[in-house]
C-alpha positions, 0 to 999 in steps of 0.5 A: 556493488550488486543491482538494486532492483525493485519488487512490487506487491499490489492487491485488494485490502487486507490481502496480507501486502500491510504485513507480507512487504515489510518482513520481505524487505527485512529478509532480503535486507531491502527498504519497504516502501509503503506507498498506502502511508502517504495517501493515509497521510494526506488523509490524517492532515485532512481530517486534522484541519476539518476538510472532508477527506472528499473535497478536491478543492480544499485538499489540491489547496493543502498539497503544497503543505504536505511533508511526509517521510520514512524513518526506519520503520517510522512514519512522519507527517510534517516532522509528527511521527504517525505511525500509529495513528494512521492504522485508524480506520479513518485514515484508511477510508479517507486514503482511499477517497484523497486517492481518487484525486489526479493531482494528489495521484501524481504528487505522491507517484513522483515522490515514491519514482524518487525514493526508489530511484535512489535507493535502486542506485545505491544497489538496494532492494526496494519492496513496495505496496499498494494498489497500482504499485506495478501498473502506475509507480513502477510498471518496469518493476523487476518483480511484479506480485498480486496478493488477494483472498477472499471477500470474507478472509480479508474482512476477518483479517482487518477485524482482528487489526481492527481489534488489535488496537482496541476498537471494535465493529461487526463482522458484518460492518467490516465486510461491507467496507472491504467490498466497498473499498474493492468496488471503489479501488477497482472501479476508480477512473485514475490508476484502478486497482488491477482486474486482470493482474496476471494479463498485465505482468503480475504473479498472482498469489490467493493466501486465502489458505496461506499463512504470512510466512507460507506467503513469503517464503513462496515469493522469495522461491520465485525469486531466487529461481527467477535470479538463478 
């Protein structure tokens, strides 16, 4: 059995990591572990039982009742496929909120040390993402890659996700809200969002001018070169 071994992929919102990690993982015929779908999670429960995805207290209460686990390309919470439901913006905004809360923080960091434990034993490639996947998940990563744009190609980018599955905003709207989720994600006192990602190990990659397949096929070159 070869080595499995994991590849971590970090970065701003909408830097392409939602669509980049799960064709990487297809391609090298790894897992792709979406680290962001268990704090979406956590937020959908909460705005499911009327908390305020900003309630420390109630949500530390509600910990022990959250169930989630992967499925193929599926999405679960508490037995309830949400796949779909957590590309909602409100998902998303309360991810980052719920996010912000240290024992939620730990919670889902054991969770995801424990999946890709197995998996890396099994000999597979695991390929995560999220926002501190390499500095606070699994900072021994094998690979370590930072993707990011600019400001207004991201808030371009989550428009048309946005518009893909029939809601509407302003550009201007989402703009504000990506540079909102960047200050809040780089600015947060537990596991920050990198500001100096290539000082702390990563390959840094700005797709501002690259496709989705540009950007991967340019991740496996650097990994098939690192591996020869």
């Amino acid at each position: 059995m070869s080595k499995g071994f994991i590849i971590a992929i970090d970065g701003p919102v909408a830097a392409g990591k939602g669509t980049v990690a799960p064709l990487l993982a297809k391609k090298l015929n790894g897992f792709y572990l979406y680290t962001g779908a268990m704090y979406r999670c956590l937020a959908l429960l909460c705005i499911e039982k009327g908390i305020s995805t900003k309630d420390k207290k109630q949500i530390i209460k509600i910990l022990p009742f959250f169930k989630m686990h992967f499925n193929g390309d599926g999405i679960f919470l508490n037995s309830k496929d949400v796949t779909e439901r957590i590309k909602k913006e409100d998902t998303a905004m309360g991810a980052s909120d719920v996010g912000l809360i240290k024992e939620v923080r730990e919670k889902m960091v054991n969770i995801q040390q424990d999946i890709a434990r197995d998996l890396v034993n099994e000999g597979k490639i695991v390929v995560a993402e999220g926002r501190d996947t390499g500095t606070k998940v699994f900072p021994n990563a094998e690979f370590k890659f930072f993707l990011t744009a600019q400001a207004r190609i991201r808030a371009r980018r989550r428009l048309l996700q946005i518009e893909d599955r029939g809601d509407k905003k302003e550009f201007d709207d989402v703009l504000r809200d990506v540079i909102s989720r960047d200050e809040q994600d780089s600015n947060r006192e537990i596991d920050p969002l990198a500001k100096d990602p290539q000082g702390l190990g990563y390959i840094v990659l700005d797709n501002s001018e690259m496709s989705e397949k540009e950007t991967i096929e340019k991740i496996i070159r650097r990994i098939k070169n690192d591996k020869n």
